[in-house]
C-alpha positions as CSV (number, residue, x, y, z in Angstrom):
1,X,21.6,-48.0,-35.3
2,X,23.7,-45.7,-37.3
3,X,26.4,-49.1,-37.6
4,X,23.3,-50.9,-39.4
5,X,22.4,-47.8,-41.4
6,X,26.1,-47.8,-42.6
7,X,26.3,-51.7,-43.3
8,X,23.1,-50.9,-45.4
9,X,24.8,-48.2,-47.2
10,X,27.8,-50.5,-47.8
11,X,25.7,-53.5,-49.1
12,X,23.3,-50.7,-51.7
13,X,26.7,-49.6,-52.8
14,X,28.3,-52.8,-53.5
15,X,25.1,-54.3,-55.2
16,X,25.2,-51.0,-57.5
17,X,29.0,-51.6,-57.9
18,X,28.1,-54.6,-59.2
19,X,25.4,-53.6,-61.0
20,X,27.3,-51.5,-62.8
21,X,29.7,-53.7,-64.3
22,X,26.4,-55.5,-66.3
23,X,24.5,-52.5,-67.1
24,X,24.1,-49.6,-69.8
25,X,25.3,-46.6,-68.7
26,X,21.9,-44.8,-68.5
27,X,21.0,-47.5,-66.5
28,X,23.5,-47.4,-64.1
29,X,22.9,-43.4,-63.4
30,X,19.4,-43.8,-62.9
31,X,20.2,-46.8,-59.9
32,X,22.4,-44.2,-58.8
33,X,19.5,-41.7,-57.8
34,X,17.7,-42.3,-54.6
35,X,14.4,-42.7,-54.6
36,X,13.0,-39.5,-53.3
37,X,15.3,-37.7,-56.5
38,X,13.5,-39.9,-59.5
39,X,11.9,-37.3,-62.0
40,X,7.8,-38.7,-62.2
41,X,7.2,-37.8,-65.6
42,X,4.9,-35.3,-63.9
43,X,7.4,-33.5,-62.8
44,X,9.5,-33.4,-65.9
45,X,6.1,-31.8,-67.7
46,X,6.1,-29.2,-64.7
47,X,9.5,-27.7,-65.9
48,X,11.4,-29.7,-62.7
49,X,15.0,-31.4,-63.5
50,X,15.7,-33.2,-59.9
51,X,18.7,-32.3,-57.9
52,X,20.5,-35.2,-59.7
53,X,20.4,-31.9,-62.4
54,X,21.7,-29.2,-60.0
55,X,24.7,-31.7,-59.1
56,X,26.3,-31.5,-62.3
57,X,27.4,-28.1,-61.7
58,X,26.7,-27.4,-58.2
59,X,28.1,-30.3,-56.7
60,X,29.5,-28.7,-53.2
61,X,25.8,-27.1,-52.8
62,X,24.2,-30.6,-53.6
63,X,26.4,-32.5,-51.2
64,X,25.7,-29.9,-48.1
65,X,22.3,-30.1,-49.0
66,X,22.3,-34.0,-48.7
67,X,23.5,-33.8,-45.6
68,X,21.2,-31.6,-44.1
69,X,17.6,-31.9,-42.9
70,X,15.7,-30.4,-45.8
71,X,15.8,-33.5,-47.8
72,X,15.1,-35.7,-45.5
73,X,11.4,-34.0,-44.3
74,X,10.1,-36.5,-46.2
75,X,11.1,-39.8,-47.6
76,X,9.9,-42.8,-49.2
77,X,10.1,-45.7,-46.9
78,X,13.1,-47.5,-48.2
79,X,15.3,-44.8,-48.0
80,X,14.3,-43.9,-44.7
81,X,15.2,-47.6,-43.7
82,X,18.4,-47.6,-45.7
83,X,19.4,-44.6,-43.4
84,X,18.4,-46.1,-39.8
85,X,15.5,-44.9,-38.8
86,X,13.2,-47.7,-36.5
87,X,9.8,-48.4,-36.9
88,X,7.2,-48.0,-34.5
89,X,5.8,-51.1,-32.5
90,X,4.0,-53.4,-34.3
91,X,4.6,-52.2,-37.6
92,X,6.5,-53.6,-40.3
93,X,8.4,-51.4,-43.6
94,X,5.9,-53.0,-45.6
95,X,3.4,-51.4,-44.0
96,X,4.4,-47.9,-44.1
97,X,4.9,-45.6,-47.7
98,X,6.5,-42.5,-46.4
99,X,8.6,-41.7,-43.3
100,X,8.7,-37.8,-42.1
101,X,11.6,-36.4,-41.0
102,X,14.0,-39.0,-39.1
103,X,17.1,-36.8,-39.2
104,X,17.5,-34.2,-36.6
105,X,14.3,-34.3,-34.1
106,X,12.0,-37.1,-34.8
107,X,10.6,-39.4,-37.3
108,X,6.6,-39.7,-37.8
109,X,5.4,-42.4,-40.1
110,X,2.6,-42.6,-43.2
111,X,0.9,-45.9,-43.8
112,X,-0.1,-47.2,-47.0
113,X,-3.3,-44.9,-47.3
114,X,-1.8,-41.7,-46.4
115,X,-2.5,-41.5,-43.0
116,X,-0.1,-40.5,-40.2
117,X,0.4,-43.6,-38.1
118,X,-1.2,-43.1,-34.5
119,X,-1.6,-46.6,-33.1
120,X,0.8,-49.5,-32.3
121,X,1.0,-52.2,-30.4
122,X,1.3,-55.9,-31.6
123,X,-2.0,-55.4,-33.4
124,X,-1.9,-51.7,-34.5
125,X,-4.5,-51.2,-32.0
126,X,-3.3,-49.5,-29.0
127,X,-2.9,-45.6,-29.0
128,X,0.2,-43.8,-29.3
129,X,4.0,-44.4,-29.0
130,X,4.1,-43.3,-32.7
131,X,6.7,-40.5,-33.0
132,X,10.0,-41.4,-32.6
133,X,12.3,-38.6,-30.8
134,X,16.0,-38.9,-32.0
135,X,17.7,-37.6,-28.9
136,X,16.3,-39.8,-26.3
137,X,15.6,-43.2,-28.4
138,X,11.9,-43.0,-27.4
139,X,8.6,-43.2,-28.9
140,X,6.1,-41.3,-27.5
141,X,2.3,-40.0,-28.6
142,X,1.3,-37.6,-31.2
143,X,-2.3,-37.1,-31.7
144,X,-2.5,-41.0,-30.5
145,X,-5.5,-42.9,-32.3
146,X,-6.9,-39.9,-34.2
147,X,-7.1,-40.7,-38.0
148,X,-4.9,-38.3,-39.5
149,X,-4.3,-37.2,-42.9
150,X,-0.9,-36.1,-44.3
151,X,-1.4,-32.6,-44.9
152,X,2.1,-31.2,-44.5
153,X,3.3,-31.4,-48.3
154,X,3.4,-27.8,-48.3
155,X,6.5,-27.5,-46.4
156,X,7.4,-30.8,-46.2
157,X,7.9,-31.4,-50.1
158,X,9.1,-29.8,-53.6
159,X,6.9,-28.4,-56.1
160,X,3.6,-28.8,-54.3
161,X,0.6,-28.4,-56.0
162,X,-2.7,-28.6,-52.8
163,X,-5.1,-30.5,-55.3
164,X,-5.2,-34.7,-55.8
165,X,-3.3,-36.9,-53.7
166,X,-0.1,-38.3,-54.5
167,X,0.5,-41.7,-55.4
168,X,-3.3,-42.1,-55.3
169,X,-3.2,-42.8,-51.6
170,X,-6.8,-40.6,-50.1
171,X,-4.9,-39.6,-46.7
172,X,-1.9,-37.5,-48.5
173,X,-3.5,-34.1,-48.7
174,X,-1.8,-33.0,-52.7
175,X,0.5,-33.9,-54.4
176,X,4.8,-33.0,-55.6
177,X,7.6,-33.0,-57.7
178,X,10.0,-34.6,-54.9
179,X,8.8,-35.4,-51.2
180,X,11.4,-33.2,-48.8
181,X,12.8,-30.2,-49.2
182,X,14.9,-30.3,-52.6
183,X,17.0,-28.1,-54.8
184,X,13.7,-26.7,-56.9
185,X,11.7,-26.2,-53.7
186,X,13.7,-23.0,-53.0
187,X,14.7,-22.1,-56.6
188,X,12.2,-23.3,-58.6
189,X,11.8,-25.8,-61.3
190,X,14.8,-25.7,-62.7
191,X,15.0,-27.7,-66.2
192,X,15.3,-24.2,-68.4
193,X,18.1,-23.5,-66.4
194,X,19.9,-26.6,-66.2
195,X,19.9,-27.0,-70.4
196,X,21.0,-23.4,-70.4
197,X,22.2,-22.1,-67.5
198,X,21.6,-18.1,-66.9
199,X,21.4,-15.9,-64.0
200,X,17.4,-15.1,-65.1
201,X,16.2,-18.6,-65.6
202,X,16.6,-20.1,-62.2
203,X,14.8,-18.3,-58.8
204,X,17.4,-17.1,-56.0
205,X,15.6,-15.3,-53.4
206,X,17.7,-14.0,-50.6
207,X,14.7,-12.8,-48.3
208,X,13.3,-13.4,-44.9
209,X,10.0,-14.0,-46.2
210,X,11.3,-17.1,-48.6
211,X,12.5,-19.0,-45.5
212,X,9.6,-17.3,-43.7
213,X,7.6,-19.8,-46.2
214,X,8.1,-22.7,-44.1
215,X,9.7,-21.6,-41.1
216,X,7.1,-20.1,-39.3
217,X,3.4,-21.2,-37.6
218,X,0.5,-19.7,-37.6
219,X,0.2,-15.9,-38.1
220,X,3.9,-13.9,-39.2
221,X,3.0,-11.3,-36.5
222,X,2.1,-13.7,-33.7
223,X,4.4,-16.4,-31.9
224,X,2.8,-19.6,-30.9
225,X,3.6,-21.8,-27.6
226,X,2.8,-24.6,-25.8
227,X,3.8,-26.1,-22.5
228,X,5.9,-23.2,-21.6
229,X,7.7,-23.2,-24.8
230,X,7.7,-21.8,-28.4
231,X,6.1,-24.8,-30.8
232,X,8.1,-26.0,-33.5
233,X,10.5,-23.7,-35.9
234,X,9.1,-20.9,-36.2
235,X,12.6,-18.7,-36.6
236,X,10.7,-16.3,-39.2
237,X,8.1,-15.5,-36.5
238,X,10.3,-15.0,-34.1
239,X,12.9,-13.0,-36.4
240,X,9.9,-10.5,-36.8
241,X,9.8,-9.7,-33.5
242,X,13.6,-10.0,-32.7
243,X,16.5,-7.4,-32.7
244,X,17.8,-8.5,-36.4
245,X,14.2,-7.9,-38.0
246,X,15.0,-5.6,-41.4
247,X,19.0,-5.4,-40.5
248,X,19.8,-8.7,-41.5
249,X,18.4,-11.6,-43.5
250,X,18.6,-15.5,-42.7
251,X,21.0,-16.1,-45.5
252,X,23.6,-13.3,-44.2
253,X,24.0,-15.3,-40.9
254,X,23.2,-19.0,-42.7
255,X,24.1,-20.8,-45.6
256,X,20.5,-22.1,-46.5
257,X,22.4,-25.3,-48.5
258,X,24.4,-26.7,-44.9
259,X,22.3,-28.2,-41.9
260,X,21.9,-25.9,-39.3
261,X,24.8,-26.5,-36.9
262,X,27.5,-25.5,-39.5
263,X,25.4,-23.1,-41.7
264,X,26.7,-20.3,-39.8
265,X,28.6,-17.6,-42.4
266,X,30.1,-15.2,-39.8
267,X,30.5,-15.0,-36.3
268,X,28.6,-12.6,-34.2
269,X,31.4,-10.5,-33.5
270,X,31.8,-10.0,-37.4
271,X,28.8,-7.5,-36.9
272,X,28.9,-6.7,-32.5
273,X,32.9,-6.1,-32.9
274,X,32.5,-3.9,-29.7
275,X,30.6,-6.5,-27.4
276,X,33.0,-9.4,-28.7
277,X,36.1,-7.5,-27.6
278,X,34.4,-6.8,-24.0
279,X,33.4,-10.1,-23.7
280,X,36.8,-11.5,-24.6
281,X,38.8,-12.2,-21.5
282,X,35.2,-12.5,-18.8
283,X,34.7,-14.9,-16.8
284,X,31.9,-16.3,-18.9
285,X,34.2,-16.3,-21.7
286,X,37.0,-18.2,-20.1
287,X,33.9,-20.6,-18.8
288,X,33.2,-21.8,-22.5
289,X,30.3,-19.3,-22.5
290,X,29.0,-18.3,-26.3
291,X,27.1,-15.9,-27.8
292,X,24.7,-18.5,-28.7
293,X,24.0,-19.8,-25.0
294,X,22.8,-17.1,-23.9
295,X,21.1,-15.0,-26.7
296,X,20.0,-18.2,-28.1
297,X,18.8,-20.7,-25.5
298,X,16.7,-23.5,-26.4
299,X,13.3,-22.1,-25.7
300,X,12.0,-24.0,-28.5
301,X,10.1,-27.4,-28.4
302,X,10.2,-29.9,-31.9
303,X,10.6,-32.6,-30.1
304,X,12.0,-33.1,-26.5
305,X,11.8,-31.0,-23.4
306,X,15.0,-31.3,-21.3
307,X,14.4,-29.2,-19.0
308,X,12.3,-26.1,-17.3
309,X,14.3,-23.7,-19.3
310,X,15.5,-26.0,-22.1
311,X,13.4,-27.4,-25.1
312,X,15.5,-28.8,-28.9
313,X,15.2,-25.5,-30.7
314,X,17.3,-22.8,-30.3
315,X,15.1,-18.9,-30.8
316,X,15.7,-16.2,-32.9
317,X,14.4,-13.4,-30.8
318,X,18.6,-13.0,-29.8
319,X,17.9,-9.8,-27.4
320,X,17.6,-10.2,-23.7
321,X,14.8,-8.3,-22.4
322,X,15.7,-7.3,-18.1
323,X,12.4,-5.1,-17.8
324,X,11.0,-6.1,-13.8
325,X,7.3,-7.0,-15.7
326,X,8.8,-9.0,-19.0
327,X,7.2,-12.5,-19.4
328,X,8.5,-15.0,-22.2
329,X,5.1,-16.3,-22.5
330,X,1.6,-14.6,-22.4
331,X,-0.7,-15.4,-19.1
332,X,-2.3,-18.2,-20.7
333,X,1.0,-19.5,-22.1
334,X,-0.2,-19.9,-26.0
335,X,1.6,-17.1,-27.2
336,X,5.3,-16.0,-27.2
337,X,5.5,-12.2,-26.6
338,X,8.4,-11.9,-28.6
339,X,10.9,-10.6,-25.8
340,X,14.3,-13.1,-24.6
341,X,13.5,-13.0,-20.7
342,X,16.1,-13.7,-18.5
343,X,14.9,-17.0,-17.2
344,X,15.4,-18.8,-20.6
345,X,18.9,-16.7,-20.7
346,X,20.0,-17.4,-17.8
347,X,18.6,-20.4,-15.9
348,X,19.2,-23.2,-18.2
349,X,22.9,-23.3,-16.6
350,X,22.3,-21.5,-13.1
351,X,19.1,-23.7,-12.2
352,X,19.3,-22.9,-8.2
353,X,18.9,-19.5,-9.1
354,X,15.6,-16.9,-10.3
355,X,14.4,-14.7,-12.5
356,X,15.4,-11.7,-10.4
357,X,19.2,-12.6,-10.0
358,X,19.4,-13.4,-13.3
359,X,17.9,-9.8,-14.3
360,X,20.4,-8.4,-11.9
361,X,23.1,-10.8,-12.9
362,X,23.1,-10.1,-16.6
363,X,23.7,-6.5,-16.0
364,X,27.2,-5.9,-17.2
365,X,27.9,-9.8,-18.0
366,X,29.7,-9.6,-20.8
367,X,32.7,-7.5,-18.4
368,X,32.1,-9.6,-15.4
369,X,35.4,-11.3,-14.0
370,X,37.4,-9.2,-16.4
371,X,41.0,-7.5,-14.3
């Protein structure tokens, strides 16, 4: 897949090489800009310059952001072809105006109306296998045969406004600047700033609560779950009721502009210098063992569930609660109670084993196996 996404690549570039040789130069920049970064003439009213804009002097930003998720939430359909996603059964590019996501997790699709697509088959009439999940290959059902509307602009795009629907297509719930997550859905519009840049003509908010825009579900206070796991990303949620809640904000672990596995600014033992130089020299360290596997376990589902103790989304909660009566989950298993049990921590590696070694276990770990 990714070798046809490549030759795809190859053959856009050449025919814009080409192009280029024939055509005026303001021509050739504006076949240069993919198709989710064309300023509507909307969005130029609205005060929005594209991240084409923010390029020009932010070029190392721009090209980590590329290459993350955030632009990619949502994309018109071509581009979303160009880069290798499939299409679901019975369905043809034609058919479809949007695809969401597609980078990380999984891809859902939007037909020509708006709707999220929710039937297949050779006539588009069988329920199901509509979401593609990236790690295993597979399609499998989301809300199969319901008639669903695109509601998800809010997070899912830049510069949304909740009124109309874009493109003039009655399933998309509003309409934006630019579908995904771009350059301006963070810092604002940013065509004041980009004729003259300044420090006090462009937004950059560090806090929780900006990331805690999009990266959280349902209530800030409250953690949400689903077959035994926490739904979706909700890392603001879970940073509320975690150990770095008021000490630290996202951006002093991440930077916001790089895709999650290489976002990370420090290490852990930049700020836990005492537990890193225990650990250093254990038996778990010597194993491979990092901070990360075991105050960050996959207890999160976006996608795929591997395993008992193993969903595709790392938490944020990051302390290990050993208490003999801590649960991971609440009694009817739709809420997260906000503590890291020792299950999640533990058991994802040592399956034979159970909750009560683990809690007895973890006890001194970070020593353990040391001369």
């Amino acid at each position: 897949m990714r070798l046809i996404a490549w030759f795809v690549f190859t053959s856009l570039a050449a025919a814009v090489l080409l192009a280029s040789c024939v055509t005026p130069q303001s021509e050739r920049q504006q076949a240069l800009v993919l198709p989710s970064e064309v300023v509507s003439r909307q969005a130029e009213s609205n005060g929005y310059a594209g991240p084409q804009a923010c390029a020009q002097c932010h070029s190392k930003n721009y090209s980590d952001y590329r290459a993350s998720a955030h632009p990619k939430k949502l994309r018109p359909a071509a581009e979303a072809r160009a880069f290798g996603v499939p299409l679901p059964p019975g369905w043809e590019w034609k058919d479809i105006s949007y695809v969401i996501g597609g980078a990380r997790w999984k891809a859902r699709y939007v037909d020509l109306q708006g709707y999220i697509v929710t039937s297949t088959g050779m006539t588009k009439s069988e329920a199901g296998k509509n979401q593609y999940n990236l790690a295993t290959g597979r399609f499998v059902d989301y809300n199969a045969g319901k008639k669903l509307p695109y509601d998800c602009g809010s997070c899912h795009t830049s510069g949304y406004n909740k009124e109309g629907h874009q493109d003039g297509l009655p399933g998309i719930v509003g309409t934006w600047a630019f579908p995904g997550v771009t350059c301006e859905a963070c810092h604002g519009p940013g065509a004041a700033h980009a004729a003259a840049p300044a420090k006090n003509n462009i937004k950059v908010d560090t806090s929780p609560e900006a990331c805690g825009q999009c990266h959280i579900r349902g209530a800030k206070d409250t953690i949400p779950a689903d077959r035994g796991f926490i739904q979706h990303h909700e890392q603001y949620n879970e940073y509320r009721a975690g150990a770095h809640s008021g000490a630290l904000a996202c951006t002093d672990c991440h930077d916001p502009h790089k895709r999650a596995a290489i976002s990370q600014k420090l290490p852990c033992g930049a700020c836990h210098a005492n537990t890193e130089r225990a650990y250093n020299g254990s038996a778990m360290q010597r194993a491979g063992v990092t901070c990360i596997d075991c105050h960050m376990p996959r207890a999160g589902r976006s996608a795929e569930i591997f395993s008992r103790y193993e969903g595709d989304v790392r938490t944020h909660i990051f302390k290990i609660s050993l208490g003999a009566s801590d649960r991971m989950f609440s009694a009817d298993g739709k809420l997260a109670t906000g503590k890291l049990t020792a299950d999640f921590a533990c058991l994802g590696c040592h399956g034979s084993r159970d909750i009560n070694w683990a809690r007895t276990t973890a006890k001194g770990i970070h020593t353990f196996g040391k001369p």
